[in-house]
ZASESE-727254 format. One record per atom (N, C-alpha, C, O): residue in three letters; atom name; chain; residue number from 1; z, y, x. Coordinates in steps of 0.05 Angstrom, whole numbers, plus 5000, padded with zeros to 4 digits. Layout:
ZASESE-727254
{rec "ALA","CA","A",NUM,{Z,Y,X}};
...
***
This chain:
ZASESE-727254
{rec "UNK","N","A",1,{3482,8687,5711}};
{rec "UNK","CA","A",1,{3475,8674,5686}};
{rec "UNK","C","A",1,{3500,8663,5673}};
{rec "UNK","O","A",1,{3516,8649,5686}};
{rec "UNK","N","A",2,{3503,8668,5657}};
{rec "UNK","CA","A",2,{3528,8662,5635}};
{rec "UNK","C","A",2,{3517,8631,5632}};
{rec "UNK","O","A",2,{3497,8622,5643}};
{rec "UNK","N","A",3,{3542,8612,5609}};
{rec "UNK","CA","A",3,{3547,8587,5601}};
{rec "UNK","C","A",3,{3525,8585,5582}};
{rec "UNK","O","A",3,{3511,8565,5585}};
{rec "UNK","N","A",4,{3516,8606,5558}};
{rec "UNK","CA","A",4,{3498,8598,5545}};
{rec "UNK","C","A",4,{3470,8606,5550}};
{rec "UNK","O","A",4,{3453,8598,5534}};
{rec "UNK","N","A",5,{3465,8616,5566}};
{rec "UNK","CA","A",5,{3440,8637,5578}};
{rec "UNK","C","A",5,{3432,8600,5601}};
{rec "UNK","O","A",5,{3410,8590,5607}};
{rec "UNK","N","A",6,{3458,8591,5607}};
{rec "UNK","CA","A",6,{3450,8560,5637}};
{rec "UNK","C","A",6,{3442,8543,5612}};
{rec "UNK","O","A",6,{3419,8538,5619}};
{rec "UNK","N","A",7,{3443,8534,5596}};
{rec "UNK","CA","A",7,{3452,8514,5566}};
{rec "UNK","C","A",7,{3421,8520,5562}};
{rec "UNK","O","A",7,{3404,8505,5568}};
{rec "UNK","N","A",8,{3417,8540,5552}};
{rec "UNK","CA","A",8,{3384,8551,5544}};
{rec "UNK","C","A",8,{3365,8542,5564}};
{rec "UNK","O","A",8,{3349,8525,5556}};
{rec "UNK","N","A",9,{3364,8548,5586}};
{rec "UNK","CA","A",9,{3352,8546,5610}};
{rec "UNK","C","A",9,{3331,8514,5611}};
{rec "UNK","O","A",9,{3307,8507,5613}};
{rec "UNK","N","A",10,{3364,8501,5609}};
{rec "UNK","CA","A",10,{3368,8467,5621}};
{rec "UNK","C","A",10,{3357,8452,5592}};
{rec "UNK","O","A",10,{3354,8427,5591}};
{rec "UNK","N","A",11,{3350,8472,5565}};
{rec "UNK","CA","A",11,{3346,8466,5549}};
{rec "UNK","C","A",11,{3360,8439,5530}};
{rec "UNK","O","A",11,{3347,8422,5518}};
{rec "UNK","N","A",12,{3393,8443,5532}};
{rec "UNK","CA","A",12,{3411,8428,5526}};
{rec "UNK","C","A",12,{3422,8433,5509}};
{rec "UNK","O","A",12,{3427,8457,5509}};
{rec "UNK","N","A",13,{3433,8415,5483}};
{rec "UNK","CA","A",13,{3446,8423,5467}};
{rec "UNK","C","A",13,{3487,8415,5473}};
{rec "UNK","O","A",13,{3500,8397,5484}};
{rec "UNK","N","A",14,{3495,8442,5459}};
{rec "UNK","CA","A",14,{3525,8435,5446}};
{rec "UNK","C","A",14,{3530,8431,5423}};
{rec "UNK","O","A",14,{3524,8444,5403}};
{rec "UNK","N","A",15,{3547,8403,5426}};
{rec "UNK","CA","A",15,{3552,8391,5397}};
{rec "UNK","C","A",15,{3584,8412,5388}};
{rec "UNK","O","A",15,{3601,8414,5406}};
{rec "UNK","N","A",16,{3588,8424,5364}};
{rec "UNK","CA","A",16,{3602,8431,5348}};
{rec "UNK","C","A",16,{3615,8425,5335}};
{rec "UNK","O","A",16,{3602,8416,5316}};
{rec "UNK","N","A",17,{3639,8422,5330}};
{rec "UNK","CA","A",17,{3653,8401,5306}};
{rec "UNK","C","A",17,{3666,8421,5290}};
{rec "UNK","O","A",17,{3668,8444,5298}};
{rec "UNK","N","A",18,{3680,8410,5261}};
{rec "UNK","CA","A",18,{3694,8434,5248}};
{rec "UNK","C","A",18,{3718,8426,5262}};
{rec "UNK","O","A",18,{3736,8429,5245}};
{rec "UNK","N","A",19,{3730,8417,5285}};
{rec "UNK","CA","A",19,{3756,8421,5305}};
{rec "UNK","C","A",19,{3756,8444,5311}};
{rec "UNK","O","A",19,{3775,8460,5311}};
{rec "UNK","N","A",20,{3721,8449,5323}};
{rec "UNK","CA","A",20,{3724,8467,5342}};
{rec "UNK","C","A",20,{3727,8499,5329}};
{rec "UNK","O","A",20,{3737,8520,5338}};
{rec "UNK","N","A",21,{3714,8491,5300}};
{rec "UNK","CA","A",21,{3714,8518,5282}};
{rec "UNK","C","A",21,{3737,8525,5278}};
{rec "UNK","O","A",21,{3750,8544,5287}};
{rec "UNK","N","A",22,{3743,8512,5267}};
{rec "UNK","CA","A",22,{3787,8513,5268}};
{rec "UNK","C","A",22,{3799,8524,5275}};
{rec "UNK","O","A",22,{3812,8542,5265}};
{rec "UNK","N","A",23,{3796,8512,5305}};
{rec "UNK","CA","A",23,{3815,8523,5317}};
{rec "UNK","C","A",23,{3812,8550,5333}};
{rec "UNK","O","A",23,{3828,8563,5347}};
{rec "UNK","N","A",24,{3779,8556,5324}};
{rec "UNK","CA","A",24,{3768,8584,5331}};
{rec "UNK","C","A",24,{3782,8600,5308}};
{rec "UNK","O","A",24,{3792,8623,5313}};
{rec "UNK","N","A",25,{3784,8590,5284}};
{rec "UNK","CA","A",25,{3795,8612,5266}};
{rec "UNK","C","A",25,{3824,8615,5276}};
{rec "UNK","O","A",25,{3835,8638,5279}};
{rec "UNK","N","A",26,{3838,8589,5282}};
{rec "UNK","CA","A",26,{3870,8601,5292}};
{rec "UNK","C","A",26,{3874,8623,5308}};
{rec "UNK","O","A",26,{3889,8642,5302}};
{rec "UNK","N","A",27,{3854,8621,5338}};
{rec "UNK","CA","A",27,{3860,8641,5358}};
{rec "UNK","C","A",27,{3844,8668,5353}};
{rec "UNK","O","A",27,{3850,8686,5369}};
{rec "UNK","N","A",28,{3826,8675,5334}};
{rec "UNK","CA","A",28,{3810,8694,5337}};
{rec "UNK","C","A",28,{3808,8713,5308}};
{rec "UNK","O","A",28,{3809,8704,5285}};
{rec "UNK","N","A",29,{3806,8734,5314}};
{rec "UNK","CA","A",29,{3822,8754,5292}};
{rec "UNK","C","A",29,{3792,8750,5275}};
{rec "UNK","O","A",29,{3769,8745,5281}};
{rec "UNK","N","A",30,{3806,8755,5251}};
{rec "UNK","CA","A",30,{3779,8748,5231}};
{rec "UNK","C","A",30,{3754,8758,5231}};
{rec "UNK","O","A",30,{3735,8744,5223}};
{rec "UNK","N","A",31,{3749,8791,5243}};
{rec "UNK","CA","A",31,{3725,8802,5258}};
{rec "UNK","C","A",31,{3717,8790,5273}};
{rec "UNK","O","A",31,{3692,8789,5272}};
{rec "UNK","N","A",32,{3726,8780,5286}};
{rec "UNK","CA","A",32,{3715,8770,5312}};
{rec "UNK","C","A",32,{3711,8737,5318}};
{rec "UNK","O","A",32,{3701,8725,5336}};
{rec "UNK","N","A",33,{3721,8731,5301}};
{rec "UNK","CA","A",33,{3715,8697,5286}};
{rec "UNK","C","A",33,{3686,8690,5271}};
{rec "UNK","O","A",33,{3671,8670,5272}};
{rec "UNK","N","A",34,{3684,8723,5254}};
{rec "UNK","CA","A",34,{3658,8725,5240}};
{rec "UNK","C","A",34,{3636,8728,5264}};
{rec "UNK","O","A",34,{3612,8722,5261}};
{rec "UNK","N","A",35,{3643,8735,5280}};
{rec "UNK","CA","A",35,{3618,8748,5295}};
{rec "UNK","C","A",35,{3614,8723,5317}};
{rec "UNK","O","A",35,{3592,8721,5327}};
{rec "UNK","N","A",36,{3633,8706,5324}};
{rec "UNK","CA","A",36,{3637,8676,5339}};
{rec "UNK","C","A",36,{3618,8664,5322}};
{rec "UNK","O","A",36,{3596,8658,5330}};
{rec "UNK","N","A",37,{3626,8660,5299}};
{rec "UNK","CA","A",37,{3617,8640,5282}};
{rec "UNK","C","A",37,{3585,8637,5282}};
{rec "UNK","O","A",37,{3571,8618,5290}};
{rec "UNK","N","A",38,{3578,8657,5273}};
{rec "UNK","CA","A",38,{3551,8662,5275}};
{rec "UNK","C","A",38,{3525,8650,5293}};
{rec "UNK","O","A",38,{3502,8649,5285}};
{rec "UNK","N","A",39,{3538,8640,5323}};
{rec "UNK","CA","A",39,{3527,8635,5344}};
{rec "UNK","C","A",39,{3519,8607,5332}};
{rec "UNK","O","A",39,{3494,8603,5333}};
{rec "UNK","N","A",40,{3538,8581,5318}};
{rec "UNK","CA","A",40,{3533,8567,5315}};
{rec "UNK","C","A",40,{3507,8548,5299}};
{rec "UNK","O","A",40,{3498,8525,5299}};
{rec "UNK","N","A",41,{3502,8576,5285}};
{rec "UNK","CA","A",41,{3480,8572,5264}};
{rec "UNK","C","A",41,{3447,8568,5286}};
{rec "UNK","O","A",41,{3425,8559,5280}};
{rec "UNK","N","A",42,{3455,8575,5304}};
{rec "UNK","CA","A",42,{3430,8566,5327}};
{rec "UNK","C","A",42,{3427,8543,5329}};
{rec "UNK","O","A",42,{3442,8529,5342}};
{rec "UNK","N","A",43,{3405,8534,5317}};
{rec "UNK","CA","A",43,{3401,8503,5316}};
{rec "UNK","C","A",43,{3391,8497,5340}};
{rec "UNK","O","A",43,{3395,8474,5344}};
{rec "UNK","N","A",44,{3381,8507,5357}};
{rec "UNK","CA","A",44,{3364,8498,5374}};
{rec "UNK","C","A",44,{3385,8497,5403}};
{rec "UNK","O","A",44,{3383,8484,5424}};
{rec "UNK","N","A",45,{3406,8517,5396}};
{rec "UNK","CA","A",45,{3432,8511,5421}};
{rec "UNK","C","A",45,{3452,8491,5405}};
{rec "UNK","O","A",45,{3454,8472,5420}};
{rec "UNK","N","A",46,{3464,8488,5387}};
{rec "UNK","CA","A",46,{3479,8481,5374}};
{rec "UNK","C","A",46,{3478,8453,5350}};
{rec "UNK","O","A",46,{3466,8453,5328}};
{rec "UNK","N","A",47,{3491,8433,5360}};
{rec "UNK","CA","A",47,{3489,8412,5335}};
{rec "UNK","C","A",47,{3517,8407,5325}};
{rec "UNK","O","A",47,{3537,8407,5339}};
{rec "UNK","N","A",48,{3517,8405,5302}};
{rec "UNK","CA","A",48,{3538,8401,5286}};
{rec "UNK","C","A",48,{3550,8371,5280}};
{rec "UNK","O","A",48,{3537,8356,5266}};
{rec "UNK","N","A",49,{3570,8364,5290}};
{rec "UNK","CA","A",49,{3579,8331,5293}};
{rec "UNK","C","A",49,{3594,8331,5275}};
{rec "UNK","O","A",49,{3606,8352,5270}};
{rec "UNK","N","A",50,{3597,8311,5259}};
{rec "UNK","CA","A",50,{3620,8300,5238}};
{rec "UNK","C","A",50,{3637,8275,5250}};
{rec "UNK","O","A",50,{3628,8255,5262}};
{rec "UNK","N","A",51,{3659,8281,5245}};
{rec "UNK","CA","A",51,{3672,8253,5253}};
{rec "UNK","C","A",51,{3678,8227,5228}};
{rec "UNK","O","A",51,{3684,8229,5204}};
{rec "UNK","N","A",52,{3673,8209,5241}};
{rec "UNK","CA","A",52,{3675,8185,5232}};
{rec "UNK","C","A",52,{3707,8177,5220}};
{rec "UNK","O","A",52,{3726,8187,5232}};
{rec "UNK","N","A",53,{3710,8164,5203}};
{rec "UNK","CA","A",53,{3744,8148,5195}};
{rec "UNK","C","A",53,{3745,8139,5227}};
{rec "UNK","O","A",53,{3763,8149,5240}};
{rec "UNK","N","A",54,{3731,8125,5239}};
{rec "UNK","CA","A",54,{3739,8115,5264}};
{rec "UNK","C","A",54,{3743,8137,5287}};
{rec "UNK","O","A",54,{3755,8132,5307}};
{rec "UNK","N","A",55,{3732,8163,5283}};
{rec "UNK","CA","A",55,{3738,8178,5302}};
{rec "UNK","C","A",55,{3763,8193,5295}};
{rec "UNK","O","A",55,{3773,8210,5310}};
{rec "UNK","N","A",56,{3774,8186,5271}};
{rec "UNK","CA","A",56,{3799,8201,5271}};
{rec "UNK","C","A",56,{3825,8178,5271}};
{rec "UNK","O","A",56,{3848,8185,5265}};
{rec "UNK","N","A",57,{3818,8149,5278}};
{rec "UNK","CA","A",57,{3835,8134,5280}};
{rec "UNK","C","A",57,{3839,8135,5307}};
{rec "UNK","O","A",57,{3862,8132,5317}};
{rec "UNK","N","A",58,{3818,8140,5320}};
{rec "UNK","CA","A",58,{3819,8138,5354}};
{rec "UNK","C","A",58,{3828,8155,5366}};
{rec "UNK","O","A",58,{3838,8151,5388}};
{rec "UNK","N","A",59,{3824,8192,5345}};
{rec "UNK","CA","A",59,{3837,8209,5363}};
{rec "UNK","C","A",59,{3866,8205,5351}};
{rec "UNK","O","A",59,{3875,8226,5359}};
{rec "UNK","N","A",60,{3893,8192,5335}};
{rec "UNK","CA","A",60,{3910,8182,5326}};
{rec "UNK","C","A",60,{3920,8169,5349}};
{rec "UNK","O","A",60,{3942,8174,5359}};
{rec "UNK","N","A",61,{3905,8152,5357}};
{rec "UNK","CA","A",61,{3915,8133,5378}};
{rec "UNK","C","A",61,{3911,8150,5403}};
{rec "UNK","O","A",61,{3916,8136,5423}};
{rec "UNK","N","A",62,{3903,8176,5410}};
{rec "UNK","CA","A",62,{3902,8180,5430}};
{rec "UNK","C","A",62,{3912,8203,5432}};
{rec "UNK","O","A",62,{3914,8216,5453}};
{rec "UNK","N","A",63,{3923,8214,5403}};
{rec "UNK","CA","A",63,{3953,8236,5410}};
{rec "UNK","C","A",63,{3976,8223,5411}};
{rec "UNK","O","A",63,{3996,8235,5417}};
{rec "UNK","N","A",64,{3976,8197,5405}};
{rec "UNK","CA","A",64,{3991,8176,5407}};
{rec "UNK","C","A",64,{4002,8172,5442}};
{rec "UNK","O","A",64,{4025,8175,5451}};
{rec "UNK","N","A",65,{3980,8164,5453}};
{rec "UNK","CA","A",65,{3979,8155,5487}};
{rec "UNK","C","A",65,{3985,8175,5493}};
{rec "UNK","O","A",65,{4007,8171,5504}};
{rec "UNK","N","A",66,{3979,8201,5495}};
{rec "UNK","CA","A",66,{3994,8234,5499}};
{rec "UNK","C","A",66,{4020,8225,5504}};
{rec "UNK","O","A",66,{4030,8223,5527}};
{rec "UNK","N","A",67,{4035,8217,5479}};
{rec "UNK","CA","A",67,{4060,8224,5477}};
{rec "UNK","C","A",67,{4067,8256,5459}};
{rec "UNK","O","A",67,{4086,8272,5458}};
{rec "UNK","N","A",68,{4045,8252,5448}};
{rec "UNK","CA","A",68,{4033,8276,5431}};
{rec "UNK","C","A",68,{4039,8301,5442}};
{rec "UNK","O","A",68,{4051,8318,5429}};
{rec "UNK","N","A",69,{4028,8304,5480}};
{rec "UNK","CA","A",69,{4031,8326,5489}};
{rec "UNK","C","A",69,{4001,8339,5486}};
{rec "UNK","O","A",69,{3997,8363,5492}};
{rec "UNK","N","A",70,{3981,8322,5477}};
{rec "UNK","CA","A",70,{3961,8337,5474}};
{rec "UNK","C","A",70,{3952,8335,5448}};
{rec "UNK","O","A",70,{3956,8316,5433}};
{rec "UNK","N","A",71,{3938,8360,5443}};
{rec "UNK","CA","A",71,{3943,8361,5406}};
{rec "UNK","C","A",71,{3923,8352,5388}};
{rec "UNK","O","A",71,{3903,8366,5391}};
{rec "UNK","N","A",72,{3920,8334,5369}};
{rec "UNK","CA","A",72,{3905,8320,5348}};
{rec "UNK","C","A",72,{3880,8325,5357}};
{rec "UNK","O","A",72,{3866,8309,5368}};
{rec "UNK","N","A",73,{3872,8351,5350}};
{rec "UNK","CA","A",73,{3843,8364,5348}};
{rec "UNK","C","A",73,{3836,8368,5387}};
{rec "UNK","O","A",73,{3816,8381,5391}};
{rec "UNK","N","A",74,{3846,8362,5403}};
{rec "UNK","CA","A",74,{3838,8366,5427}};
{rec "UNK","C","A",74,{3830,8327,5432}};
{rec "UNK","O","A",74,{3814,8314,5445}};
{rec "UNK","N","A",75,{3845,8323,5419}};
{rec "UNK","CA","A",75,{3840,8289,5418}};
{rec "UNK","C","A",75,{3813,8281,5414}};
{rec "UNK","O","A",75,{3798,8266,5426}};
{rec "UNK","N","A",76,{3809,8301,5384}};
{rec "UNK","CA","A",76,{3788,8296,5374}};
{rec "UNK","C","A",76,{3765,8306,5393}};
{rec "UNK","O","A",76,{3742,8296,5391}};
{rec "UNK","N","A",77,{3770,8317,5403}};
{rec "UNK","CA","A",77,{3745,8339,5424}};
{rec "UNK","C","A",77,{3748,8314,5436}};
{rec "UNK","O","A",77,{3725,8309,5443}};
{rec "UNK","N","A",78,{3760,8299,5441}};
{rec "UNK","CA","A",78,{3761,8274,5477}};
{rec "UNK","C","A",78,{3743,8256,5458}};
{rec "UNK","O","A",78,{3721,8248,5467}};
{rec "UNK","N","A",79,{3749,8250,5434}};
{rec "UNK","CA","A",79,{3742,8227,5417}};
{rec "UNK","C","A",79,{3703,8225,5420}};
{rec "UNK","O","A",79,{3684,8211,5427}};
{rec "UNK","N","A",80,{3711,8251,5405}};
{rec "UNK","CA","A",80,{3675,8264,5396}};
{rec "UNK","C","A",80,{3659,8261,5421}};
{rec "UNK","O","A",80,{3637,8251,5423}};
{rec "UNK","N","A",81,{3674,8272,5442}};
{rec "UNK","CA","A",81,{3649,8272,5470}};
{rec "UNK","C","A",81,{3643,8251,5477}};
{rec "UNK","O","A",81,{3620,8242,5481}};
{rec "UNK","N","A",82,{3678,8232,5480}};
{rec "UNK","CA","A",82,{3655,8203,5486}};
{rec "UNK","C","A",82,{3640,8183,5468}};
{rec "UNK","O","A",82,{3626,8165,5477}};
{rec "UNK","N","A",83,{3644,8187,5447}};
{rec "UNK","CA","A",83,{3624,8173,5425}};
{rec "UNK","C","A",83,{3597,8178,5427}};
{rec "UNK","O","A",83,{3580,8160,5424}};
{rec "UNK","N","A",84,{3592,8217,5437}};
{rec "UNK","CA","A",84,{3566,8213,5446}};
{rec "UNK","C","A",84,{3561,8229,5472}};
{rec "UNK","O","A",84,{3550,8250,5478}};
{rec "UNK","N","A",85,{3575,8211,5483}};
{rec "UNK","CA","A",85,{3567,8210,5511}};
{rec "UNK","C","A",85,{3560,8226,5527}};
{rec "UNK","O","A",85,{3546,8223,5547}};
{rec "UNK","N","A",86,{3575,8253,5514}};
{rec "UNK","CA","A",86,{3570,8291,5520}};
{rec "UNK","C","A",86,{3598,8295,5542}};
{rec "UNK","O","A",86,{3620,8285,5545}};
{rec "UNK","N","A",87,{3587,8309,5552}};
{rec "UNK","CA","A",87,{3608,8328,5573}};
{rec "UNK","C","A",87,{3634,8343,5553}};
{rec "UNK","O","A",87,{3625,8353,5532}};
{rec "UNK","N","A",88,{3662,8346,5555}};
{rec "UNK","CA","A",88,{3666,8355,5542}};
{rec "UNK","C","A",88,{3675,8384,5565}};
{rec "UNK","O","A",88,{3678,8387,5589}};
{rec "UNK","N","A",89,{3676,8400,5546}};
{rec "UNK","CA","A",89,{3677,8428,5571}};
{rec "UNK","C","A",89,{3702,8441,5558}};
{rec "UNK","O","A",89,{3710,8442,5535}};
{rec "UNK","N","A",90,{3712,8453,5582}};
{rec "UNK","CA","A",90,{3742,8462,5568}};
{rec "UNK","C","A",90,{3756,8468,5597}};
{rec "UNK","O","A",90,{3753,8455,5618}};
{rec "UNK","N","A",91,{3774,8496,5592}};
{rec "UNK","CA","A",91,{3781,8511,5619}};
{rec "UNK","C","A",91,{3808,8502,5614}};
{rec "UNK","O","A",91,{3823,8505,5634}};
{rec "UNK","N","A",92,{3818,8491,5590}};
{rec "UNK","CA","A",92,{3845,8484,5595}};
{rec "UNK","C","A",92,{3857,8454,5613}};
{rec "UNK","O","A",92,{3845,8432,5610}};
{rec "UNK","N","A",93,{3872,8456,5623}};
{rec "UNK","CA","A",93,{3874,8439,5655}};
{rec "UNK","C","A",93,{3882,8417,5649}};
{rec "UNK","O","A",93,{3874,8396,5659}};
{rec "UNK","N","A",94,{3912,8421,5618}};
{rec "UNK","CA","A",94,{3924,8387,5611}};
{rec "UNK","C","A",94,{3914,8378,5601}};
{rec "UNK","O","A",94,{3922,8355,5598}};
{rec "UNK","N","A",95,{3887,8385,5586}};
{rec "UNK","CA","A",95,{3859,8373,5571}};
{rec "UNK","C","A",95,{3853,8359,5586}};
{rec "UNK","O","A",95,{3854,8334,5584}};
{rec "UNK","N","A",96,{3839,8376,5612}};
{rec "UNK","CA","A",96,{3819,8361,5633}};
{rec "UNK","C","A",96,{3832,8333,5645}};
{rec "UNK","O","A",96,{3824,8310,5644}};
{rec "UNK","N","A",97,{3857,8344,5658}};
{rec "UNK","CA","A",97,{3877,8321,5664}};
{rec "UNK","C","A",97,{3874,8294,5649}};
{rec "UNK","O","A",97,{3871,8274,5663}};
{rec "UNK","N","A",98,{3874,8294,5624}};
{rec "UNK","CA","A",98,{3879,8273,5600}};
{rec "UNK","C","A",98,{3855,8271,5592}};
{rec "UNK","O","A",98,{3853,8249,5580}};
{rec "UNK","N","A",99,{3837,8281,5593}};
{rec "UNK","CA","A",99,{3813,8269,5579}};
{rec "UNK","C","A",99,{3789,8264,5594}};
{rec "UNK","O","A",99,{3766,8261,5585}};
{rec "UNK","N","A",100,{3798,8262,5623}};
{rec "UNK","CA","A",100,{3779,8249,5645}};
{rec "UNK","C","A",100,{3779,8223,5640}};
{rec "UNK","O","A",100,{3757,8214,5640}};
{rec "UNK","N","A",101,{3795,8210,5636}};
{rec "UNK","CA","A",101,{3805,8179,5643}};
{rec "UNK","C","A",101,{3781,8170,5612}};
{rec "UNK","O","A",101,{3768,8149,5610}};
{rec "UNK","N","A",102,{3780,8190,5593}};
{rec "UNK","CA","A",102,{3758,8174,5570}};
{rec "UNK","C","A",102,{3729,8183,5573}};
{rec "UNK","O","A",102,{3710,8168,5571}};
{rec "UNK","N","A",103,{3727,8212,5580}};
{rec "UNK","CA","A",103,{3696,8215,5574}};
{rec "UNK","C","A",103,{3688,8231,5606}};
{rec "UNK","O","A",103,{3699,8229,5628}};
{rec "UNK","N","A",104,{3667,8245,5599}};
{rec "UNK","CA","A",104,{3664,8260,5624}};
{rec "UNK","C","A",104,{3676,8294,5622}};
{rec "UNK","O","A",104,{3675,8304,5599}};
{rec "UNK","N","A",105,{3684,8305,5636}};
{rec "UNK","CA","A",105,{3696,8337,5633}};
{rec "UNK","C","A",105,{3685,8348,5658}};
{rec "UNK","O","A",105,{3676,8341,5680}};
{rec "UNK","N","A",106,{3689,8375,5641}};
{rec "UNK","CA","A",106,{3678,8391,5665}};
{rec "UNK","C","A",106,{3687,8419,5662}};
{rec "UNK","O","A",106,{3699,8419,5640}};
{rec "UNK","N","A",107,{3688,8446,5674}};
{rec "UNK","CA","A",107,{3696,8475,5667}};
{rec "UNK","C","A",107,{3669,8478,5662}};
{rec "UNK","O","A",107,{3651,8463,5672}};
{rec "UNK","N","A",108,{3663,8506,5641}};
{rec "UNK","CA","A",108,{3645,8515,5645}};
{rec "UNK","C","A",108,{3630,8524,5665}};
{rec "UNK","O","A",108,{3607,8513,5664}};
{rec "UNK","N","A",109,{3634,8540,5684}};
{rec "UNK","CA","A",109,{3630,8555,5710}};
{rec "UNK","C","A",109,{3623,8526,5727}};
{rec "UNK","O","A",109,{3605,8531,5743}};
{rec "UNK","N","A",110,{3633,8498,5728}};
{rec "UNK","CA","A",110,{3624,8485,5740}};
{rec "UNK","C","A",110,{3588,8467,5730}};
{rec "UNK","O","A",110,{3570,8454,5741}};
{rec "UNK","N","A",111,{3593,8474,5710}};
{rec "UNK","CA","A",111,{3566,8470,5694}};
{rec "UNK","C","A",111,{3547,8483,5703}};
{rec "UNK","O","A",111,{3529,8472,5716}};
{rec "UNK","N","A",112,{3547,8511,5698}};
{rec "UNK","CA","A",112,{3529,8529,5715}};
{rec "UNK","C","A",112,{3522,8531,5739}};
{rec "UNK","O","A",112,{3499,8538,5744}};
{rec "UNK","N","A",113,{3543,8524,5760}};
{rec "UNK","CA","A",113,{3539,8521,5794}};
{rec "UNK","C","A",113,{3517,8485,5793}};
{rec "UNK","O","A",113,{3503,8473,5809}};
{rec "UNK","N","A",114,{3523,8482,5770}};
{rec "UNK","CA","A",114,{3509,8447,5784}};
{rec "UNK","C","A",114,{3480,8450,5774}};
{rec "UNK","O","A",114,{3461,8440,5786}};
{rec "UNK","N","A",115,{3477,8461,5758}};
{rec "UNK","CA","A",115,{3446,8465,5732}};
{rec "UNK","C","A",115,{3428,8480,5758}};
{rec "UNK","O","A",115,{3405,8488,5754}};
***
């Protein structure tokens, strides 16, 4: 069972931010951005978060505490999850490292072994 096939199951939603759209357009060739994108429009897997003036002062202060080794919009991912009190999920390691100490983290694949 795949990440969103366990998500469906457990009948859980993922919150979305335009961070995460972003920075999907940076890494992903515009075909294949279009065809990403798409997934989001699933209301019933997918909610769409806006951040607050305060959630972009906090992720400020917390590419700040970095030492701005971790980057704005990954801040914002740390910011967003713990505001609401969501898992943030992410395979990259200096993320996980740094953004244990604010919210909860987890890998995908560890999501699925626990569900």
């Amino acid at each position: 069972m795949d990440f969103l096939e366990h998500v469906e199951k457990l009948n859980e939603v993922i919150y979305v931010s335009g961070f995460v759209v972003k920075e999907l357009g940076f890494v992903l060739e515009l075909e294949e951005f279009k065809q990403k994108i798409v997934l989001f429009e699933d209301e019933s897997r997918f909610k769409r978060v806006i951040a607050t003036q305060e959630d972009y002062e906090a992720g400020r202060r917390l590419e700040s505490a970095s030492n701005f080794d971790i980057s704005f919009y990954d801040c914002m991912h740390v910011v967003l999850s713990r505001r609401l009190n969501a898992i943030l999920i992410t395979r990259d390691n200096k993320l996980l490292d740094f953004a244990r100490n604010y919210c909860q983290t987890a890998r995908p694949e560890e999501i699925v072994k626990t569900g």
